[in-house]
C-alpha positions as CSV (number, residue, x, y, z in Angstrom):
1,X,-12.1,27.5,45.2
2,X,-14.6,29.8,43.6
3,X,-15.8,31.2,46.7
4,X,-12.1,31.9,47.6
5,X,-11.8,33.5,44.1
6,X,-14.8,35.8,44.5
7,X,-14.2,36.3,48.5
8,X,-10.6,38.1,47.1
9,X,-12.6,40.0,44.7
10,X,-14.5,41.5,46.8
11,X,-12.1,43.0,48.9
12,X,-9.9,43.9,46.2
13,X,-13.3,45.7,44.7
14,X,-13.9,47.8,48.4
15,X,-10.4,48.7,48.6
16,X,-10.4,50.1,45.6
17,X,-13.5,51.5,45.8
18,X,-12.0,53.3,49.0
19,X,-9.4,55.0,47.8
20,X,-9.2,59.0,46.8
21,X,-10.2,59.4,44.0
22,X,-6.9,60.5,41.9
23,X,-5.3,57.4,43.4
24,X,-8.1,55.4,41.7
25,X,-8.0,57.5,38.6
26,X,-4.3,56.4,38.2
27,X,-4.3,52.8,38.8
28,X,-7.1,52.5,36.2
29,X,-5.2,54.3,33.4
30,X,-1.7,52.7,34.8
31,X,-3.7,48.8,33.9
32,X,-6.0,50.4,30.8
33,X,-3.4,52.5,28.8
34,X,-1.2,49.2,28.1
35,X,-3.9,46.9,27.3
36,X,-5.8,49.6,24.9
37,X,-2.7,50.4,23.3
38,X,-2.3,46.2,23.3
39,X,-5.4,46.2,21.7
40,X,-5.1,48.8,19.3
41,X,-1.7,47.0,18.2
42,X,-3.5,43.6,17.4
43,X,-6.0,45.7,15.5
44,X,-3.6,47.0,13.3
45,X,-1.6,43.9,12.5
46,X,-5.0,42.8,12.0
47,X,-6.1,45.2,9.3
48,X,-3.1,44.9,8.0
49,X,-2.8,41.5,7.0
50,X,-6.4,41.8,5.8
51,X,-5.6,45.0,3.4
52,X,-3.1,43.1,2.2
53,X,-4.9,39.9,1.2
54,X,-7.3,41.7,-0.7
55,X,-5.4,44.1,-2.2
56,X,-3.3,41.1,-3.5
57,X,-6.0,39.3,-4.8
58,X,-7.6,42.6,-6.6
59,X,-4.3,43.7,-7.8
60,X,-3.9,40.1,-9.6
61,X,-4.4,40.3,-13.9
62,X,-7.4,39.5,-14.8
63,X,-8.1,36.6,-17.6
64,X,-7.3,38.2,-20.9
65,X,-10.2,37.9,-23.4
66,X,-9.0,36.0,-26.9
């Protein structure tokens, strides 16, 4: 199964490889634009939950002194 796996690869790999150039160009922004904005999303919600557990805990009173 692997060597069927990296057999299809291949070819996918020389095809693309084989193409002009702005065709190429294209294809790789059309499959990286949505998974760096993806990516950048997940960072953010990330961050955010983050900032907002420590700013929650920070923003807590601290023990009075008697």
């Amino acid at each position: 199964m692997l060597d069927g796996l990296t057999d299809w690869w291949d070819r996918v790999e020389l095809w693309l490889a084989q193409l002009w150039f702005p065709v190429q160009f294209v294809l790789v922004v059309a499959v990286l634009a949505p998974l760096c904005l993806g990516v950048a999303w997940l960072i953010d919600r990330v961050v955010d939950r983050l900032s907002g557990w420590f700013r929650s805990a920070r923003d807590e009173d601290p023990p009075s002194r008697s």
